[in-house]
C-alpha positions as CSV (number, residue, x, y, z in Angstrom):
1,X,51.3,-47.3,32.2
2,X,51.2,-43.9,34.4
3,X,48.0,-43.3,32.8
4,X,46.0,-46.2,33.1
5,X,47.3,-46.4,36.8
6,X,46.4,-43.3,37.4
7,X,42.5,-43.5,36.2
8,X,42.0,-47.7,37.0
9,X,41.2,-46.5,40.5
10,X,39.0,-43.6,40.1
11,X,36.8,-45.9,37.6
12,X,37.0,-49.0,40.4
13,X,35.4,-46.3,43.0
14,X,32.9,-44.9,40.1
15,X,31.8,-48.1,38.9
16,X,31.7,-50.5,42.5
17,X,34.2,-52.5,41.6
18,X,34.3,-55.1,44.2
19,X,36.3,-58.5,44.2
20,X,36.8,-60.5,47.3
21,X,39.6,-62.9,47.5
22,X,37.9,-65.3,49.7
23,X,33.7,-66.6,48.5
24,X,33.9,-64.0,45.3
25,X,30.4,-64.7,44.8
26,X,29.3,-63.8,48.0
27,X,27.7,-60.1,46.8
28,X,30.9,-59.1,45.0
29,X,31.4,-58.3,41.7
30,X,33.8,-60.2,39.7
31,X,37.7,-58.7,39.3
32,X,36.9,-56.1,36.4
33,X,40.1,-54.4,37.2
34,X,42.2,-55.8,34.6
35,X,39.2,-54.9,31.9
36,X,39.6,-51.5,33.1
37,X,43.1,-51.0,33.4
38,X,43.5,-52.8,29.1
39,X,41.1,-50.5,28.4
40,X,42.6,-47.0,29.7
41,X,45.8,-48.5,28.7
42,X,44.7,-48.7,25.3
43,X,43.3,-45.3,25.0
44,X,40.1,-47.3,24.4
45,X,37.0,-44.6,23.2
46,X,34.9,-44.3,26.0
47,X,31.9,-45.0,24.4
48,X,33.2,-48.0,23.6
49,X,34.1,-48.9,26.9
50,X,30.9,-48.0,27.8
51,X,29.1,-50.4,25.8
52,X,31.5,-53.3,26.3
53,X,30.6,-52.9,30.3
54,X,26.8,-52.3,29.7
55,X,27.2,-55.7,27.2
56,X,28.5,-57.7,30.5
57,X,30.3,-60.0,28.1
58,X,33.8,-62.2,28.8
59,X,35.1,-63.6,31.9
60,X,33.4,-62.8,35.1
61,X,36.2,-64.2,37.4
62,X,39.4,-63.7,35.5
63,X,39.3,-59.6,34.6
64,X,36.0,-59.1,32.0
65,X,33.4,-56.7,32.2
66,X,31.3,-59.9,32.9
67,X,32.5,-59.4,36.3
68,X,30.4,-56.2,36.6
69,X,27.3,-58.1,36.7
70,X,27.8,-60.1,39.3
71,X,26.1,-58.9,42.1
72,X,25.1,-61.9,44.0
73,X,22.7,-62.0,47.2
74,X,21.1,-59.6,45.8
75,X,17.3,-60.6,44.9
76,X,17.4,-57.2,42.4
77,X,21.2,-56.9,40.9
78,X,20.3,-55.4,38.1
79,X,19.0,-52.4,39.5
80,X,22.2,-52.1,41.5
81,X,23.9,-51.9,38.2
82,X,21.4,-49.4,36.6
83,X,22.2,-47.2,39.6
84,X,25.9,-47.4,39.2
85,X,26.0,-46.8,35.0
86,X,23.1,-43.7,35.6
87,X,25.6,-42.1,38.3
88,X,28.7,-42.7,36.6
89,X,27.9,-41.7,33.0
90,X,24.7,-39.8,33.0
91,X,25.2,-37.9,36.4
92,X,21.7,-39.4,37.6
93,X,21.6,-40.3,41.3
94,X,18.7,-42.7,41.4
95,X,19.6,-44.9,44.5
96,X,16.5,-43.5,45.8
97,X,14.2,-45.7,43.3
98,X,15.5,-48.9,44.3
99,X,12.9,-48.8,46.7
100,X,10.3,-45.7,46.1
101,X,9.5,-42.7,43.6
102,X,12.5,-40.2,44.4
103,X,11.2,-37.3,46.1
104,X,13.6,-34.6,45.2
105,X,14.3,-35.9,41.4
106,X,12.3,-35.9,38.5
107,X,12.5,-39.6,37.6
108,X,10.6,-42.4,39.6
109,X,11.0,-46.3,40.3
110,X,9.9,-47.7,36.8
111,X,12.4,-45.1,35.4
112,X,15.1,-47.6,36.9
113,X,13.8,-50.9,36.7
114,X,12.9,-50.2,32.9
115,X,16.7,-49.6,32.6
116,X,17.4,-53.0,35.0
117,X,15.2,-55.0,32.6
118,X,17.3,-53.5,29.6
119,X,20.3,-55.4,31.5
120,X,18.4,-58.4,32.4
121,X,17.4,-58.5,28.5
122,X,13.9,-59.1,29.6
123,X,10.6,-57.8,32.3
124,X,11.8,-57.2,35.6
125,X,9.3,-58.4,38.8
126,X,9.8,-55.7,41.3
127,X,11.1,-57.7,44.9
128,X,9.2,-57.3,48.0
129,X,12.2,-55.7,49.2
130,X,11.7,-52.5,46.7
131,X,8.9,-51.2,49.2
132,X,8.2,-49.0,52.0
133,X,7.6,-50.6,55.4
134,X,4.1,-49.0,56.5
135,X,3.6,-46.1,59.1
136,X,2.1,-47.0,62.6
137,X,-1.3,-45.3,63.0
138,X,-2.1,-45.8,59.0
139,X,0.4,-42.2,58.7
140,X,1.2,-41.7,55.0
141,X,4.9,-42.1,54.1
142,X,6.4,-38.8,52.9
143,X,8.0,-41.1,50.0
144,X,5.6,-42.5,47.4
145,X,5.5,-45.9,45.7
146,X,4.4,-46.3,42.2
147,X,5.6,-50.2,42.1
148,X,3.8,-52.9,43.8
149,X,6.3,-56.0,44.8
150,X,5.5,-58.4,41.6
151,X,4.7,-56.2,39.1
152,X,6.9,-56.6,36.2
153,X,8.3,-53.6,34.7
154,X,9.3,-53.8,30.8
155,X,12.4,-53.0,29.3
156,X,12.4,-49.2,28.6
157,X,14.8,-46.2,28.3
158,X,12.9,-43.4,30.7
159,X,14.8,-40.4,29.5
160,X,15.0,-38.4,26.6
161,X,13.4,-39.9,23.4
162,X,15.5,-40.7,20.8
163,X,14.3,-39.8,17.4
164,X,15.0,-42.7,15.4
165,X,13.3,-46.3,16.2
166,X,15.8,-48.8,18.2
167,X,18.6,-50.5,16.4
168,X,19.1,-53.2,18.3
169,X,17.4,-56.1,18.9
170,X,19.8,-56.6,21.9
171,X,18.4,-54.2,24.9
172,X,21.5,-54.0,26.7
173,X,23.6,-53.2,23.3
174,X,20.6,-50.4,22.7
175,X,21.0,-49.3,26.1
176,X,24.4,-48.3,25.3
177,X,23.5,-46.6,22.3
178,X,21.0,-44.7,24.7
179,X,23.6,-43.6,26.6
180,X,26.7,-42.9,24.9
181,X,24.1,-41.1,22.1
182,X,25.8,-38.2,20.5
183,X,22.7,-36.2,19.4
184,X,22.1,-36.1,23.5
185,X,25.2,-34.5,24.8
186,X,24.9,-35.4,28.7
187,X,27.1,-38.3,28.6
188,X,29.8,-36.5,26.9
189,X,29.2,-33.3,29.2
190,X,29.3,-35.8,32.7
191,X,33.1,-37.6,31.3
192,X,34.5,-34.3,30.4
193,X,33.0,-33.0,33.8
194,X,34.6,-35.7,35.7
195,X,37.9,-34.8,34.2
196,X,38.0,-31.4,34.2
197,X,37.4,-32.3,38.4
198,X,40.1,-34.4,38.4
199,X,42.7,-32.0,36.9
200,X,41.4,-29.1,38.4
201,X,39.8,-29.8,42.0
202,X,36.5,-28.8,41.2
203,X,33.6,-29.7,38.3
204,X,32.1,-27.6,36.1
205,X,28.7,-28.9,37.8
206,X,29.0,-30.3,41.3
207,X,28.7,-32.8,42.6
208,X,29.7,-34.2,39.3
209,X,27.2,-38.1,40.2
210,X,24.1,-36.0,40.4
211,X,23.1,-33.2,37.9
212,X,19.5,-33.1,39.2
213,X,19.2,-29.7,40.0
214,X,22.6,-28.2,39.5
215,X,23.4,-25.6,36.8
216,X,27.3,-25.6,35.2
217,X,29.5,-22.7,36.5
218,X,30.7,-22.5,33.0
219,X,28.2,-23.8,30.5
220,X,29.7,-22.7,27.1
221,X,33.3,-24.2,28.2
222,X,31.5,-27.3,29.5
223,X,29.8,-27.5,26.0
224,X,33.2,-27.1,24.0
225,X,35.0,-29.5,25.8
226,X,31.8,-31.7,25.0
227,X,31.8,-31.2,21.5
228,X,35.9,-31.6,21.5
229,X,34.9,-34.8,23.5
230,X,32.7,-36.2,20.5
231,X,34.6,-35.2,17.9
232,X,37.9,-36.4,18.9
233,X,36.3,-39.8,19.0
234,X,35.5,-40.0,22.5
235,X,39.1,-39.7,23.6
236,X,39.8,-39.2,26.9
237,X,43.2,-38.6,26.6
238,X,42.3,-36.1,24.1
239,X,40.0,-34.1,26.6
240,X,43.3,-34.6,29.5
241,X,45.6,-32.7,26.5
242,X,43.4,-30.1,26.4
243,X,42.8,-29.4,30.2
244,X,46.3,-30.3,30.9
245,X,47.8,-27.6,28.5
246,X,45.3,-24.7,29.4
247,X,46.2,-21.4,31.3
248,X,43.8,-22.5,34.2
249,X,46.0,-25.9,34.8
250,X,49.0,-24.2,34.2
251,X,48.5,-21.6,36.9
252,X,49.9,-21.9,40.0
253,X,47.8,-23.2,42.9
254,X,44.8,-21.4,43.6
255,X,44.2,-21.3,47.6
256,X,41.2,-19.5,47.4
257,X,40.1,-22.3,45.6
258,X,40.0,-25.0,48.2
259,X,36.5,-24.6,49.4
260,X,34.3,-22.5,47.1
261,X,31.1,-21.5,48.7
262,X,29.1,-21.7,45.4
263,X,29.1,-22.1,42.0
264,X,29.9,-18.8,41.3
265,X,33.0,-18.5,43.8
266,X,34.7,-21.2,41.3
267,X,36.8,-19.3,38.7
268,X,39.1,-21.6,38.1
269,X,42.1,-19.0,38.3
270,X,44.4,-22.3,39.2
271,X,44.0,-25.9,40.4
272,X,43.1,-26.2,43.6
273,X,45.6,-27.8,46.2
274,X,45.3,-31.1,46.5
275,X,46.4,-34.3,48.3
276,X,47.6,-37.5,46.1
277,X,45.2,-40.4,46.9
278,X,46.2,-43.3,48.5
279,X,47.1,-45.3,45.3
280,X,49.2,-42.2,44.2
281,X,50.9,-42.2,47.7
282,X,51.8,-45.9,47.7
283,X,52.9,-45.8,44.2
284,X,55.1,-42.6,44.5
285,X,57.1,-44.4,47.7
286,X,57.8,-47.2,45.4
287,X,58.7,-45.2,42.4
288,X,60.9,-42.6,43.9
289,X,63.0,-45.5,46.1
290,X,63.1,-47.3,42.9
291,X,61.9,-51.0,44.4
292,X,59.7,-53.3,43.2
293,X,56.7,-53.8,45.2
294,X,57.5,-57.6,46.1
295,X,54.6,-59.0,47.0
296,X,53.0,-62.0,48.1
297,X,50.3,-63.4,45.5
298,X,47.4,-61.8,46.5
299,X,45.2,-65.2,47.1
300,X,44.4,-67.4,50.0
301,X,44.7,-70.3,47.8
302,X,48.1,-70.5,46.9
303,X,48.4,-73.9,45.9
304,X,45.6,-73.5,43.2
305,X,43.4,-76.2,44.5
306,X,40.0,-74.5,44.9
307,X,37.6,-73.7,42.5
308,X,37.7,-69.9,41.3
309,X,34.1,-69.5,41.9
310,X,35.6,-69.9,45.9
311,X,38.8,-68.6,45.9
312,X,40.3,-66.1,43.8
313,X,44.2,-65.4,42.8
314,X,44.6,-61.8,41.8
315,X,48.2,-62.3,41.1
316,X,51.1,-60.1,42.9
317,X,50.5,-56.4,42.9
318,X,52.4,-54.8,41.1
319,X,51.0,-51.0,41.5
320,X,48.1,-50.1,44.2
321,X,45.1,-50.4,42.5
322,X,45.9,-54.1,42.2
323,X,45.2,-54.8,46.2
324,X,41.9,-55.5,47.7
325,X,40.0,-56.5,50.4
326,X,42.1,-59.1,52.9
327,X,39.0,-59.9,54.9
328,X,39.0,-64.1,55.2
329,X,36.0,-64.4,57.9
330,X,38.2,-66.1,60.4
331,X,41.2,-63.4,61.4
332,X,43.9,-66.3,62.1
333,X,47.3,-65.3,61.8
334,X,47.6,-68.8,59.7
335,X,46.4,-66.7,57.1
336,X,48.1,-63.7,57.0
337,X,50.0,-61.7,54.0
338,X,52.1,-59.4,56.1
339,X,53.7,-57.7,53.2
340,X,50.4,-57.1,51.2
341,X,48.8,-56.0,54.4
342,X,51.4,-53.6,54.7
343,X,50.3,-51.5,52.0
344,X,47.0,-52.6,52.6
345,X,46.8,-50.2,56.1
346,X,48.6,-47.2,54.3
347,X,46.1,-47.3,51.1
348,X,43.1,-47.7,54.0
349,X,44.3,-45.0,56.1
350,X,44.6,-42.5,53.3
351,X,40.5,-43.0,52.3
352,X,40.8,-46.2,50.1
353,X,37.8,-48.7,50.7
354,X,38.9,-52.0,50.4
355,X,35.0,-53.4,50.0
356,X,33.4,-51.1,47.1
357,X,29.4,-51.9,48.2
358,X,28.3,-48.6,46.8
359,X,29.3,-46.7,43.4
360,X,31.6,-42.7,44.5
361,X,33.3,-40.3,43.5
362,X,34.5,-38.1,46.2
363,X,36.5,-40.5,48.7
364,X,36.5,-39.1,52.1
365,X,40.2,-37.6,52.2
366,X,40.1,-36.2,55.7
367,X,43.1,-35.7,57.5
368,X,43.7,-37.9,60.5
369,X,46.4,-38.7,63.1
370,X,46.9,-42.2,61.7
371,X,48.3,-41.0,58.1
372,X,51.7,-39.5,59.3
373,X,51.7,-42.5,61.8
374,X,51.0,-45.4,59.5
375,X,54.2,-43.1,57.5
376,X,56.4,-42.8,59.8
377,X,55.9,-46.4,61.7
378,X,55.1,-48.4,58.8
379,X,56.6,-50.7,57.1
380,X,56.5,-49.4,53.5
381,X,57.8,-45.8,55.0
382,X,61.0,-47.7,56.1
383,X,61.6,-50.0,52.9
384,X,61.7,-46.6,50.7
385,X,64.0,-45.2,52.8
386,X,66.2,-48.3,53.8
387,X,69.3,-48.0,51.0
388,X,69.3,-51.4,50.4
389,X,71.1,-53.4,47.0
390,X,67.9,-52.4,44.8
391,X,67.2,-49.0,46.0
392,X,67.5,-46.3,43.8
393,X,69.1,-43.8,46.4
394,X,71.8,-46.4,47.3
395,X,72.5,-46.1,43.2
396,X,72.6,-41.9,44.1
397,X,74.5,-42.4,46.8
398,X,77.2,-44.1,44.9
399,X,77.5,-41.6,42.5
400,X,81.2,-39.8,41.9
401,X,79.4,-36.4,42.7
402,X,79.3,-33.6,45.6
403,X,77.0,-33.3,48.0
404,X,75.2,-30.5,47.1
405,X,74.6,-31.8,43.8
406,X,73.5,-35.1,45.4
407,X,70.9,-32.8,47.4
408,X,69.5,-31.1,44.8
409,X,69.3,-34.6,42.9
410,X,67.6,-36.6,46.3
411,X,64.9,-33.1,46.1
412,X,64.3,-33.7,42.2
413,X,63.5,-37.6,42.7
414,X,61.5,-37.0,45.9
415,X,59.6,-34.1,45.8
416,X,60.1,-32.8,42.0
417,X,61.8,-29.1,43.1
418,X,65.2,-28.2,44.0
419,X,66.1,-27.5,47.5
420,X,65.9,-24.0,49.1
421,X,69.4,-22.6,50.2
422,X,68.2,-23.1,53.4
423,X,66.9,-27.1,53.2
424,X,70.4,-27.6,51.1
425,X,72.3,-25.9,54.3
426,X,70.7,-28.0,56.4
427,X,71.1,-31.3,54.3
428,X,74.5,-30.9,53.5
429,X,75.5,-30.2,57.6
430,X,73.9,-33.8,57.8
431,X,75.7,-35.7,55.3
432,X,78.8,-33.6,54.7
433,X,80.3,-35.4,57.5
434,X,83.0,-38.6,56.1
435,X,81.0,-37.5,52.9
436,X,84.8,-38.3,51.0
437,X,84.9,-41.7,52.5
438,X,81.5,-43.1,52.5
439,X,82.1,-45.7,49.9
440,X,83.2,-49.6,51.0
441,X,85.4,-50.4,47.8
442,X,85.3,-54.1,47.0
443,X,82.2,-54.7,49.2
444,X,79.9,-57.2,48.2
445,X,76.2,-56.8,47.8
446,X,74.5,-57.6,51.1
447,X,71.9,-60.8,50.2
448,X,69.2,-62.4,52.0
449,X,67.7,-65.9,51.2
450,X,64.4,-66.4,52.6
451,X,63.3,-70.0,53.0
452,X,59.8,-70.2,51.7
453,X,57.1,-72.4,53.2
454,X,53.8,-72.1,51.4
455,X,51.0,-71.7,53.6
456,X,47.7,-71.9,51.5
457,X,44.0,-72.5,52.8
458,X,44.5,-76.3,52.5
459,X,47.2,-76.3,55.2
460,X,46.5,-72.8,57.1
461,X,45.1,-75.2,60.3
462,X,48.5,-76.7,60.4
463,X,50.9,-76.5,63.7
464,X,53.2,-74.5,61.7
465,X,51.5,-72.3,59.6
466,X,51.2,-69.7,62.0
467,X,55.2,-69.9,62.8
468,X,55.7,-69.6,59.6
469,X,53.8,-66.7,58.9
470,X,54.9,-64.5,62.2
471,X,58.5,-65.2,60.7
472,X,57.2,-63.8,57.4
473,X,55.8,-60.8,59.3
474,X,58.9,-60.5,61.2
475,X,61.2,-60.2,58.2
476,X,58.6,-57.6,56.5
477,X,58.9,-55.8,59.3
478,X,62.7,-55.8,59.4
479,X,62.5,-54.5,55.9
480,X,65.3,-55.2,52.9
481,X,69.0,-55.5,53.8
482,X,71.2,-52.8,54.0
483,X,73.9,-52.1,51.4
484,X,77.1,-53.2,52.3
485,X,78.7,-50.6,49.8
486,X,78.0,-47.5,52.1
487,X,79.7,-47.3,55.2
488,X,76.4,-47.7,58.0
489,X,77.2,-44.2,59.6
490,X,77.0,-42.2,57.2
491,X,74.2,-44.5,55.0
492,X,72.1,-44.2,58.3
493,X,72.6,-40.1,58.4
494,X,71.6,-40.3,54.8
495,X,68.5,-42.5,55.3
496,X,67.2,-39.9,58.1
497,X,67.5,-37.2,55.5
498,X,64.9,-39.1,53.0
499,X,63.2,-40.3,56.4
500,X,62.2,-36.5,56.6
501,X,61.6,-35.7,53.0
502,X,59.4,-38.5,52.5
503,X,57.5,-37.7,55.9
504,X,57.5,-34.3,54.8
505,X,53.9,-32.8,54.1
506,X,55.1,-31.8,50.8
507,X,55.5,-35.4,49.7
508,X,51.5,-36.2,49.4
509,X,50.3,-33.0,47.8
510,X,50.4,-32.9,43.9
511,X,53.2,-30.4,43.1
């Protein structure tokens, strides 16, 4: 599953997808997410998964690539869409011809409505919103447009011909053949590009969504990788093998490599250093503590009484790219899901976008005074660290070793390395102390029943909904119960020492 959680967010932030718990159709797209995820999961070929997305087929509200084409409030969707499958898969930034000729790109605004009425299977009537508002003094815009509002623009593929007739009588099912066409190599060149990025901390072409006028640093690599890409099957685990097992990838850390100046500058000599994303920092806090997640189910409709088409039930999250948006339009406390929230303000704080309006792929990863806060104060910081009945480290803790084996074992699981002599000094000064007699014999395992009330739209306006949920609040905040197994002094000076190595810098950079 490490894969497919690993990639299910990068193609959610590539490909806009953009479910809202609360009015899905209000200019969302439908859950797509759990298409995604099957699919990477699978090892599906990517050609494939790009023509079962272009197709738009299956459920819209209950995980299919249906849900891509919803796009509601919108009086042009499929142009949105056009934009989003040009970026992702042909590296062709053409927001720019929603609304006018692109000034700085060699396509213009029939080149994306012909590819909207491929989607909409039919001619496409340019809105009056796909203008340009008139200059005062009869000034002619520096933007041209080539599209009067109402003219209808046919179904047609603007870029390169290909050079046998159409096989499809189905224009969306041709325009994937279009673009996942193996005698034109861009789409394989802009996957591979995208994952050597990923790996490696830089593209081959940058920025890796728009090609327009960019030239690769290292074309003839970029074209094997290409060629390996296609004749593996389009496998993208195929092209990770490759990259993963290379000299370049296998290097140590490259510093000079953090912010090349030009194309030129980027050798590759290593990866470059960088920071997990948010998903990867919630899921590693989880993972190393070994607890389950424990959420609430992500919904405001908990007892299932509302249409889907209003409300929508995306299940408990299990790993971080299952959370979205918790916006419900009315900020009552009624309403609330403290513990989902919870991860919610880590993910946010760390450049996740809980509403996906617009199609990236470079989140904005600046550091910021709120991520080692939102660590160190929040609530998900404190459960991985609290050695509670399910915790992993309470398991470590009870082990029949010595303590600087237990050290070097707590700096395996949390930051992949074995301590320093120095950081194993200073660890075992900490915990050496009743280290012999740290173990309750005979104690039972500390339980908590929580009496659930469930508070669901239907009842939020209730006198006690909102007690109920500031009680919920106030036992996520208090955090899982402590083991009874451990004696508290010593459980507490072992809980400060994963306190610091999880708020340790070290602990959100890839190792």
């Amino acid at each position: 599953l490490g894969w497919a959680d690993h990639w299910t967010s990068y193609w959610q932030d590539v490909l806009a997808e953009n479910p809202n718990i609360l009015k899905p159709m209000l200019n969302n797209t439908g859950p797509f997410r759990f298409w995604i995820h099957e699919s990477l999961q699978d090892n599906k070929p990517m050609d494939r998964f790009v023509t079962e997305l272009v197709m738009m087929e299956g459920s819209k509200h209950y995980g299919g690539p249906a849900g891509f084409a919803m796009a509601t409030q919108n009086d042009v969707p499929m142009a949105a869409k056009a934009q989003v499958l040009a970026q992702a898969f042909l590296g062709r930034q053409m927001k720019c011809a929603r609304c006018h000729d692109a000034p700085f790109h060699d396509f213009n605004q029939k080149d994306l409505f012909g590819i909207a009425a491929m989607l909409q299977q039919s001619p496409l009537a340019v809105p009056k919103t796909s203008s340009v508002p008139p200059l005062p003094d009869g000034r002619k815009p520096r933007v041209e447009v080539s599209l009067k509002p109402g003219s209808k623009v046919p179904p047609a593929w603007p870029f390169a011909k290909p050079l046998s007739e159409p096989i499809y009588s189905n224009s969306r099912a041709q325009l994937a053949a279009h673009i996942t066409d193996p005698a034109g190599d861009r789409f394989a060149k802009v996957i591979v590009n995208r994952v050597w990025k990923r790996y490696l901390g830089w593209g081959f072409v940058e920025p890796v969504d728009d090609w327009s006028e960019a030239e690769p640093s290292h074309p003839r690599l970029l074209d094997w990788l290409a060629r390996q890409f296609v004749e593996s099957g389009y496998d993208l685990k195929h092209v990770a093998r490759l990259i993963l097992n290379s000299h370049a990838y296998q290097r140590q850390i490259d510093p000079a490599s953090i912010k090349p100046r030009k194309a030129t500058d980027r050798l590759f000599a290593g990866p470059a250093r960088r920071r997990l994303s948010a998903e990867q920092i919630v899921d590693s806090l989880f993972t190393v503590s070994g607890k389950a997640m424990g959420m609430e189910l992500l919904t405001l409709d908990v007892d299932g009484r509302r249409p889907v088409t209003t409300f929508l039930n995306l299940g408990s999250p299990r790993r971080a790219w299952e959370f979205t948006s918790l916006s419900n339009e009315r900020d009552r406390p009624a309403l609330a899901i403290p513990k989902v929230q919870s991860v919610v303000d880590v993910l946010k704080n760390f450049g996740w976008r809980d509403a996906r309006q617009d199609a990236i792929t470079a989140r904005d990863e600046s550091p910021n005074v709120l991520q080692p806060a939102i660590l160190l104060n929040g609530i998900i910081g404190k459960r991985a660290t609290q050695l509670s009945e399910d915790s992993a480290f309470t398991a470590l803790a009870l082990e029949d070793i010595d303590t600087k084996a237990m050290i070097e074992k707590l700096y395996l699981r949390v930051l992949s390395r074995p301590p320093t002599d120095k950081e194993a000094a200073l660890f075992f000064d900490h915990i050496c102390q009743t280290f012999a007699f740290r173990v309750v014999k005979d104690a039972k395992p500390a339980t908590r029943h929580v009496k659930v009330h469930a508070v669901s739209w239907s009842n939020h306006l209730h006198a006690d909904a909102t007690r109920i949920k500031l009680e919920l609040e106030r036992l996520a905040r208090e955090g899982d119960p402590p083991t009874a197994r451990l004696r508290a002094p010593w459980r507490e000076s072992f809980e400060d020492v994963l306190f610091a190595l999880i708020n340790s810098p070290e602990f959100i950079f890839v190792p």
